[in-house]
Residue, then its C-alpha position, 0 to 999 in steps of 0.5 A: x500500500x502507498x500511503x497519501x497524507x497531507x501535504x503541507x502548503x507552507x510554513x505555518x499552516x498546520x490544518x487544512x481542509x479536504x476537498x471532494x474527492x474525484x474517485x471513489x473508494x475501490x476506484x482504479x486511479x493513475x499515477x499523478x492523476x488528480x485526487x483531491x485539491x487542499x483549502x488552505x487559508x492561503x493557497x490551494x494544493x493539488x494532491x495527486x496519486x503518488x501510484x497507480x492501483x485501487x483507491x482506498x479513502x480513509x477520511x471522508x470529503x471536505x474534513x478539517x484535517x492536520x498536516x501530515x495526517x493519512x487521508x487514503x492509500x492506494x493499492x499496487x497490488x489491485x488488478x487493473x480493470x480493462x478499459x479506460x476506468x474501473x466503471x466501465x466493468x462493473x457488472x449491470x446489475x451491480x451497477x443497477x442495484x448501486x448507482x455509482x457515486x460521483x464527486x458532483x451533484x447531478x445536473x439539475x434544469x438551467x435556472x431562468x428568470x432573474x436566478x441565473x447559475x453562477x459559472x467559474x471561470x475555470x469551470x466554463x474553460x473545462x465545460x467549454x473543452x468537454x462540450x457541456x452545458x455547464x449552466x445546466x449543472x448544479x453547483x457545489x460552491x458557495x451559493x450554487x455557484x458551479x466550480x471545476x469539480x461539477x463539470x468533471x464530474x458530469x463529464x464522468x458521469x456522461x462516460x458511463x455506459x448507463x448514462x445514456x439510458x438510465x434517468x438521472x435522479x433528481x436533485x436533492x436540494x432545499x426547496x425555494x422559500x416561500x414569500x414571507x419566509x423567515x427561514x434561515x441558512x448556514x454555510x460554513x466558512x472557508x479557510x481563507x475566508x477565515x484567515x481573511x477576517x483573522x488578519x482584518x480583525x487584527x489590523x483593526x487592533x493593533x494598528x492605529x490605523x487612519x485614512x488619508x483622501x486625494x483625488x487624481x486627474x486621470x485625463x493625461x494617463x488616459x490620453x496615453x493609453x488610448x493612443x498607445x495601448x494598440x502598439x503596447x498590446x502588439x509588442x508586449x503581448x499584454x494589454x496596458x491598463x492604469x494598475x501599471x502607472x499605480x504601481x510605477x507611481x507607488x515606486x516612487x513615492x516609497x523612495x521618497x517616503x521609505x516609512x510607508x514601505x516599512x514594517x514595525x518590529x517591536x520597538x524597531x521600525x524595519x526598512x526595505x531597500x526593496x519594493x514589493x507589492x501585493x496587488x488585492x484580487x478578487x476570486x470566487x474563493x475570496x481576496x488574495x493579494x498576490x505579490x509582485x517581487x523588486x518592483x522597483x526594477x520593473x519597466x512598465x511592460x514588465x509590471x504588466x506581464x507579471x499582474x496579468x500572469x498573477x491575475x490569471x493565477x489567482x482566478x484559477x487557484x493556482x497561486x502558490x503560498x510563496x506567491x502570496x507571502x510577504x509584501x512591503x505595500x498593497x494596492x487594492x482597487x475598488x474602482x473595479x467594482x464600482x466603489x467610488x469611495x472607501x477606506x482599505x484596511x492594512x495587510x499586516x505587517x505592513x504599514x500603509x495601503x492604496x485605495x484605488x476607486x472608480x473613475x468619474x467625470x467631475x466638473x473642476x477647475x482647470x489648472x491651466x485656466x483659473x476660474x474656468x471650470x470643466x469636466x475631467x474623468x477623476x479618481x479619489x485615492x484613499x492611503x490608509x497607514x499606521x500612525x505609529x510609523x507614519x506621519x500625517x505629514x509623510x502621509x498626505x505627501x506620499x499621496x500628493x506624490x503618487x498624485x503628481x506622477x499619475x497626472x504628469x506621467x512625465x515624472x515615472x520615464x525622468x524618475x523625478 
């Protein structure tokens, strides 16, 4: 027997949970054939068969188990059953008498109206390759929403030789409240989710965190984009967005006031003599913050290269623990999602934090036209940060700085 245990996905984490398991127990699986992914509060890991042989489960799916803690074996000396899976050779009647069991919930009619079924990126990339409707299948996500594992599954299931004619059965779910209801519903928290409220909570704490608010005038970064961003996508491969004039604009401000992009170790305030910095994403597992490494030594193209691969990563669930680990500075864009106005909460140990926000055309004085007033697309940022590093007065000028490189991009190529 080949024992599969927890795999630790790094330093510190000691406990993770255990996903739905792909194969079930007796299952023929193949060597490094996906078996299960681990939650963590910080990444997600793949456990893959380390063997080829019988499946055999030792703790059931979506458990809360210790690093290191035997979840299943895999026997070598099992016979291989002919044919592609171990399904396929199960007798009829066996296979009548007990219908296999797959990892996700049958397909259930494609909700209408004003309930449409949530898809997850990943899922309609693997639904899109398989030829399957995944907006038709049930979800096993948080509210509904149908995750990678739920179209595998009805891939599987459509394989079986008793598919096509056997009826699905029903799905079993919660029946619709009625109006009027004052029904109640839990659903238990992710890992991450719950790191993710541990560290707010903590920030709020021991931080003695305030928030500092500007407004930019995004009309020249704009200008250039617009008339630059066919040939800067030809070239680069990547699409120019306003995320690079942030971090370029972030640089430069952390060399002038280096407090901003330091930590407070006891009663040390530790500096960095580099700039690394976590850019907050949304997933459908919650916000990770990916960090982008000696961002000081990026060109512009580069900074967008490496947040478009992170981006892609995260939505997929692919970031490592390493990946996320760290960081002198965080980024987080609201605007994205519409917020026009918001205070960021610090990334522990970290001691400060731009907000961006939505773009909005606001009439205001032209500066090159005194008393004369027009319409300019313009942003408020929000710097968050730790008064017990930072002054209000290093504060205020870290954002008149950002401020000034974005409405004079000049600054960013002369480095002034």
């Amino acid at each position: 027997m080949v024992e599969i245990v927890v795999p630790s996905p790094g330093e510190s984490i000691t406990e993770v949970t255990l996903g739905t398991w792909r194969k079930n127990e007796g299952d023929w699986v193949e060597k490094d054939e996906l078996l299960n992914e681990i939650d963590s509060d910080k990444a997600t890991l793949e456990l893959l068969a380390p063997a080829s042989g019988a499946l055999r489960l030792s703790v059931k799916s979506g458990t809360e188990q210790k690093v290191g803690t035997l979840v299943a074996k895999i026997d070598e000396t099992a016979t291989r059953p002919a044919g592609s899976a171990a399904a396929a050779v199960k007798p009829a009647a066996a296979t009548a008498a007990k219908p296999a069991v797959v990892t996700s919930k049958p397909a259930a009619a494609k909700p209408s109206g004003d309930s449409p079924t949530r898809v997850s990126g990943v899922a309609k990339k693997v639904a899109a390759e398989r030829g399957i409707d995944a907006g038709a299948l049930a979800g096993s996500g948080p509210s509904g929403r149908v995750m990678k594992v739920d179209v595998e599954g009805a891939a599987n299931t459509s394989a079986t030789p008793t598919s096509a004619t056997a009826p699905r059965a029903p799905q079993t779910a919660a029946p619709a409240p009625a109006p009027g209801s004052r029904a109640v519903r839990r659903e238990k928290m992710t890992r991450l989710r719950l790191r993710i409220a541990e560290r707010l909570v903590s920030a709020q704490h021991t931080a003695a965190m305030l928030t500092t608010f500007n407004e930019v005038d995004m009309s020249e970064v704009i200008r250039l984009r617009t008339e630059h961003k066919a040939d800067f996508e030809k070239q680069h491969g990547v699409s120019l967005g306003f995320m690079g004039f942030f971090i370029r604009a972030c640089v430069s401000a952390l060399e002038q006031y280096p407090r901003a992009n330091a930590y407070l170790a006891g009663d040390e305030v530790e500096y960095h003599e580099y700039v690394d910095i976590g850019v907050a994403v949304g997933t459908e597992r919650g916000l990770v913050v990916p960090v982008l490494r000696n961002c000081e030594g990026l060109s512009l193209p580069a900074v967008e290269k490496t947040l478009r691969a992170c981006a892609v990563r995260a939505r997929d669930g692919k970031l490592s623990v390493d990946e996320m680990t760290g960081g002198t500075f965080t980024i987080s864009n609201g605007g994205v999602y519409g917020s026009l106005m918001s205070t960021p909460i610090l990334n522990p140990p970290q001691s400060a934090i731009l907000g961006m926000h939505a773009i909005k055309k606001r009439a205001v004085e032209d500066p090159n036209n005194p008393g004369q007033i027009v319409l300019r697309p313009m942003m408020y940022l929000a710097l968050s940060y730790d008064h017990r590093i930072i002054d209000g007065a290093e504060a205020v000028g870290f954002l008149v700085h950002v401020k000034d490189c974005i409405e004079n991009p000049g600054r960013l190529l002369l480095g002034v």
